[in-house]
C-alpha positions in Angstrom: 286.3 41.7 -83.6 282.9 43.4 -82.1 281.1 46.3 -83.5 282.5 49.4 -81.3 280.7 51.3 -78.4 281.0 54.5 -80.6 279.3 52.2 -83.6 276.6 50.9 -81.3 275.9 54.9 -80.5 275.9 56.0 -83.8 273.6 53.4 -85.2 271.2 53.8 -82.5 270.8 57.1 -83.7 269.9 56.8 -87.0 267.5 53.8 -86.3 265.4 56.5 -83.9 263.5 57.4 -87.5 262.7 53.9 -87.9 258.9 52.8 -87.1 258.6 50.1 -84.2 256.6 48.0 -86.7 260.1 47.6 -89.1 262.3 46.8 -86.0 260.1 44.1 -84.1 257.7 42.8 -86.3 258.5 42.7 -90.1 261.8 40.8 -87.9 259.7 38.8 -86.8 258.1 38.3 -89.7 260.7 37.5 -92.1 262.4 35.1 -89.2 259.7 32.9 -89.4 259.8 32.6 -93.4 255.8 33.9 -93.4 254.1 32.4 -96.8 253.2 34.8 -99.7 249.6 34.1 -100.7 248.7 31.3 -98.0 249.0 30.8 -94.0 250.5 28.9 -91.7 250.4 29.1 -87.8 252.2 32.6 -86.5 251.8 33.7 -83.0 252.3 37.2 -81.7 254.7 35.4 -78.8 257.0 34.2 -81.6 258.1 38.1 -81.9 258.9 38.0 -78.3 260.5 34.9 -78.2 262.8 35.3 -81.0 263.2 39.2 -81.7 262.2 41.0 -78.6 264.0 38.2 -76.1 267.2 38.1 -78.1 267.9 41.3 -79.4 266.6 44.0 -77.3 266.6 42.2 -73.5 269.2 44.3 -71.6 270.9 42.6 -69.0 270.3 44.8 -65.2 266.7 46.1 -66.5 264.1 43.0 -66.0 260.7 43.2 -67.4 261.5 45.7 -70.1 262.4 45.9 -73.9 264.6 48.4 -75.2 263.0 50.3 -78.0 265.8 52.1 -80.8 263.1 53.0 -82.5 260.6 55.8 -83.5 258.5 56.3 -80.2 258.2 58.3 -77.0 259.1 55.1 -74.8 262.8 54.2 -74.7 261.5 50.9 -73.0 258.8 48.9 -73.6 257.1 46.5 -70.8 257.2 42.7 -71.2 253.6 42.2 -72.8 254.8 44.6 -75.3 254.3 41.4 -77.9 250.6 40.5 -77.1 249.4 44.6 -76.0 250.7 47.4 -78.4 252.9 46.0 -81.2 249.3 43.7 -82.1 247.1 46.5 -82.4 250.3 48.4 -84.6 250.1 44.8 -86.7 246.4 44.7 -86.9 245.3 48.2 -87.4 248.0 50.3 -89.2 250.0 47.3 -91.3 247.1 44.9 -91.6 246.2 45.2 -95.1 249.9 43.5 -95.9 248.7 40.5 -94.5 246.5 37.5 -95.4 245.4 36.3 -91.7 242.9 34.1 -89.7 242.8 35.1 -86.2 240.8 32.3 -84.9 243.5 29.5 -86.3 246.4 31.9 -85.2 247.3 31.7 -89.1 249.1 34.3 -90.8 250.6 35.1 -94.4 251.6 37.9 -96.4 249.6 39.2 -99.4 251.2 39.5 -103.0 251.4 42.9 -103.0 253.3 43.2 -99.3 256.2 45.3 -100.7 254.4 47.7 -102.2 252.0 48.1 -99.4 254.7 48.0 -96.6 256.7 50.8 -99.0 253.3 53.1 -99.2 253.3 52.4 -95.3 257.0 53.3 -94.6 256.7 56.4 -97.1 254.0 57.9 -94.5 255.3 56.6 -91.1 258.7 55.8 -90.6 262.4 56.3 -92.3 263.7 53.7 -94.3 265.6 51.1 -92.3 269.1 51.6 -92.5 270.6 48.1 -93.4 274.3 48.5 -92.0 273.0 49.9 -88.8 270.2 47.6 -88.0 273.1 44.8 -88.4 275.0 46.3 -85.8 272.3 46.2 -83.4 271.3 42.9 -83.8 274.9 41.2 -83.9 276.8 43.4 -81.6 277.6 40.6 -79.2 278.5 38.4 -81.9 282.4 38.1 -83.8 282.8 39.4 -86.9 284.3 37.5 -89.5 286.0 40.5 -90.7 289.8 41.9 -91.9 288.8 45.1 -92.2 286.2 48.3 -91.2 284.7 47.8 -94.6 284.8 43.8 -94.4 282.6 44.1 -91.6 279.7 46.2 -93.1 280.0 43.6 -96.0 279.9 40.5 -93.1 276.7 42.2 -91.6 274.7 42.8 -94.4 275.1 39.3 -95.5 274.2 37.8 -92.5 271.3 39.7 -92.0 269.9 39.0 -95.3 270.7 35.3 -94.8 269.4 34.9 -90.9 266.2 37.2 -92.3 265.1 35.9 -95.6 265.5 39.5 -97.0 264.5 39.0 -100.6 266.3 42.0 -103.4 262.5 44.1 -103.8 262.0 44.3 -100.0 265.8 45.5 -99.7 265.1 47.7 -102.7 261.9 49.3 -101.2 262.6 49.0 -97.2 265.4 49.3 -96.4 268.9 52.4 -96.6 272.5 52.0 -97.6 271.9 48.6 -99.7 274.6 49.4 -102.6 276.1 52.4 -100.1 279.9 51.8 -98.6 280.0 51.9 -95.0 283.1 51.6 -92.7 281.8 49.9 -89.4 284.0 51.1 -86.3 285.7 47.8 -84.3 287.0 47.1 -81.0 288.6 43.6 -79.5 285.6 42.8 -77.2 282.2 42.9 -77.0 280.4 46.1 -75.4 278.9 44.8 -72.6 275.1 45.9 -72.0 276.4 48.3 -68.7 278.3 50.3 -70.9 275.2 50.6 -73.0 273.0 51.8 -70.1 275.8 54.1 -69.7 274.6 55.9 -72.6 270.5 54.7 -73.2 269.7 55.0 -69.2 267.6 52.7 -67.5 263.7 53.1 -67.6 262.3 55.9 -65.4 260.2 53.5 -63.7 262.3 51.0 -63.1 262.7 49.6 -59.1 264.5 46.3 -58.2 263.7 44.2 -54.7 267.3 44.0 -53.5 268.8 42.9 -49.8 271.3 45.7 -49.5 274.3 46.5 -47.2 277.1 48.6 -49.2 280.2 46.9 -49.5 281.6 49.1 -52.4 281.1 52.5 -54.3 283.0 53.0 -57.4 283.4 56.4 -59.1 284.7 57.6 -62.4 284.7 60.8 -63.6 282.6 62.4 -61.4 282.9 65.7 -58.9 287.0 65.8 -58.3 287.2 61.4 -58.4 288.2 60.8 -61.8 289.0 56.8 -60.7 288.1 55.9 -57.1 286.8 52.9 -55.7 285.7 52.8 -51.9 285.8 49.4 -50.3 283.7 49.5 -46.9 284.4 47.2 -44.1 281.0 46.0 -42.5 281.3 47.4 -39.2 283.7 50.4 -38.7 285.3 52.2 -41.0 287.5 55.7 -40.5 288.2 58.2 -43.5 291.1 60.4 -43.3 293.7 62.7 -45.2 294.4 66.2 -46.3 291.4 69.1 -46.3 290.3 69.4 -49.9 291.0 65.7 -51.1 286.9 65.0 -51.7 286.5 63.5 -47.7 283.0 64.8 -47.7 282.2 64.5 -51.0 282.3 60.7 -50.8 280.4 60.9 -47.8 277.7 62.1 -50.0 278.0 60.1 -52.3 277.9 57.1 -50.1 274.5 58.4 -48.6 273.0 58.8 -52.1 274.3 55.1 -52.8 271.8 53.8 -49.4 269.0 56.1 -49.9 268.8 57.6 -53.5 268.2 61.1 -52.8 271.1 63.8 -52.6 271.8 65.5 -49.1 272.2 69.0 -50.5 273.3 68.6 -54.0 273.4 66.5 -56.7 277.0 65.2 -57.9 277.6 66.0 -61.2 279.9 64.1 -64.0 283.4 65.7 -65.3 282.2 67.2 -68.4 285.5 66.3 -70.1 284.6 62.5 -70.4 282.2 61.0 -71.9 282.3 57.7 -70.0 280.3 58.4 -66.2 279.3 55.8 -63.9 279.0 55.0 -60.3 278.9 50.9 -59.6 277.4 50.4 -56.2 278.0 47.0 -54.7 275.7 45.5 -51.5 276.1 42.4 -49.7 274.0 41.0 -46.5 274.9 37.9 -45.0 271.4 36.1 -46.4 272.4 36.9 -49.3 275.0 36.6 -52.4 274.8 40.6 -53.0 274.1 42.7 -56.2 276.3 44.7 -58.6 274.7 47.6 -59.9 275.9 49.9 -62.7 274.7 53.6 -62.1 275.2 55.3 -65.7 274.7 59.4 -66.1 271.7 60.0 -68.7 273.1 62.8 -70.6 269.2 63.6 -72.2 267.9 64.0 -68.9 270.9 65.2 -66.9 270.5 62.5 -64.1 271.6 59.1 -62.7 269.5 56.3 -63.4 269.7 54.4 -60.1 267.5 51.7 -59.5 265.6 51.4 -56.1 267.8 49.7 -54.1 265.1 48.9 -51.6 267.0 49.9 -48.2 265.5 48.7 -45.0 267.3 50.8 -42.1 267.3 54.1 -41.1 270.0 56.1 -41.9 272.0 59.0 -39.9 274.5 61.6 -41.5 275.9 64.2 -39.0 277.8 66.9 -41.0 280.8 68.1 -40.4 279.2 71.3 -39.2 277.2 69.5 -37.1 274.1 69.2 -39.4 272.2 66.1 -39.3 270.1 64.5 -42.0 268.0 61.4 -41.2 266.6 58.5 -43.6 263.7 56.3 -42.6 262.4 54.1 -45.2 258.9 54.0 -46.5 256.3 51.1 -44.6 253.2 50.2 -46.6 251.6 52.7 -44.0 253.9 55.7 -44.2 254.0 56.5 -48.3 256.9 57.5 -49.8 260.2 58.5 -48.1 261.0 62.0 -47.0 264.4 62.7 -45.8 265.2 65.1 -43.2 267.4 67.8 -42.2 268.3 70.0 -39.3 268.7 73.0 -41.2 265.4 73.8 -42.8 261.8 72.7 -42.1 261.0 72.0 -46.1 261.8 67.9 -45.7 260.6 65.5 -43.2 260.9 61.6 -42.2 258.2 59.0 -42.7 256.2 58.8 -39.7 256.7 59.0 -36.0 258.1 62.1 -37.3 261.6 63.1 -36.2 262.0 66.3 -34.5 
């Protein structure tokens, strides 16, 4: 048994008090088994390697970290390590460390709990022990009989894997001697049903050959399950008025150029689970599989750029025509156009 999507959800939201310092480093910490009163060699890349890497990489988003935590930025770039969680280390938590900078030595001083409690107190909720658990070890089976067994399994282990000792459980951490029930399912929740829910970062672009071969919808405009297979040269659409003809053809031009033809498709309300999974093949290369999940927060798709190379023609059925020309390093960034109004254009030679 797997910690539950609805688990993952719920403990993601009460870890968004937590400071990023309690999450990532004091992990990182505690991993390594840090001296009390002495040093030993600690590098800043140890964090990334075996906190940041393993437990907050999500598969489909490269060069970012997923942050739970208590911060503006849902994602976090992949110097994250060596940029702003040092300067967090060294100039708000420093005084609960013993450290050498030159020899790359580190240690914590006697008084750490206290001093990490004082810290916490002013910055950040306590950590919430059943919760961060479920984070960290939701791809991993639980040993478990039972909802309550599994709270019991992960608590242990992440005292065991983390060197949690009873006074920094005592003064760090939420729910330590509290009964929690943790919600199961039979597999693991794979990391696109999570971006179904936590988005993927604003920013984010991919380099991608692209050709679509497949558009799948759930639970979005009338489709509640539909999957659109496309031949690669012609391929005809036909049936009843009123059975969504149109509406997949513009959904099928959103999937190639990532802007919406007149209006944006919006998810069934009724459901909570909304994606689109575009699929794109060219004969140079073995395709992509992308997961499009609706952000609730910001009431819009988080599609990657796909990075689309040819021009692309939509003729209406009455008889508009839209045009996409993708971007060159000389033209800037892409303006769709349309017959009917004057208010978008195409990347140069301008289409008229």
């Amino acid at each position: 048994m797997f910690p539950s999507l609805s688990q993952i959800v719920t403990s993601l939201d009460r870890l968004s008090g937590v400071h990023p310092f309690f999450g990532y480093a004091f992990l990182g910490f505690k991993k390594a088994e840090l001296p009390v009163d002495s040093l030993e060699v600690f590098r800043y890349s140890d964090i990334k390697a075996n906190i940041l890497e393993k437990y907050f990489r999500i598969d489909g988003v490269e060069k970012r970290f997923f942050n739970p935590f208590n911060s503006p930025k849902r994602w976090v770039n992949d110097r994250y390590d060596s940029t702003s969680l040092q300067r967090i280390i060294a100039d708000t938590f420093g005084e609960a460390f013993l450290r050498d900078p030159s020899a790359h030595e580190w240690g914590w001083l006697g008084n750490y709990v206290n001093t990490l409690h004082d810290l916490l107190v002013e910055k950040s909720d306590k950590i919430p022990l059943v919760d961060i658990a479920v984070w960290l070890f939701r791809k991993d089976s639980l040993i478990a009989a039972s909802k309550r067994d599994a709270a019991d399994y992960l608590v242990s282990r992440l005292i065991h894997e983390f060197h949690l000792t009873r006074d920094e459980l005592e003064a760090l951490f939420d729910g330590l001697d509290t009964i929690r029930d943790v919600e199961l399912a039979a597999v693991p929740v794979s990391d696109a049903d999570l971006l179904n829910f936590i988005g993927f970062p604003e920013d984010y672009t991919g380099d991608y050959p692209v050709s679509l071969s497949e558009l799948s919808i759930r639970n979005v405009g009338p489709f509640r399950n539909v999957q659109y297979h496309a031949s690669r040269r012609l391929n005809l659409l036909a049936g009843d008025n009123s059975l969504g003809k149109t509406f997949l053809l513009e959904l099928i031009w959103w999937a190639l150029t990532g802007s919406w033809n007149i209006l944006k498709a919006d998810p069934l309300r009724s459901h909570s689970r909304v994606e689109m999974e575009l699929s794109f093949d060219m004969s140079v290369s073995s395709g992509l599989h992308v997961v499009v999940p609706y952000n609730r927060v910001e009431n819009d798709w988080q599609r990657p750029q796909i990075g689309y190379q040819d021009a692309v023609l939509y003729f209406g059925f009455d008889g508009n025509v839209t045009i996409f020309s993708p971007p060159t390093e000389r033209d800037g960034a892409e303006t769709p156009f349309h017959s009917t109004n004057s208010r978008t254009g195409v990347a140069r030679p301008q289409i008229r």
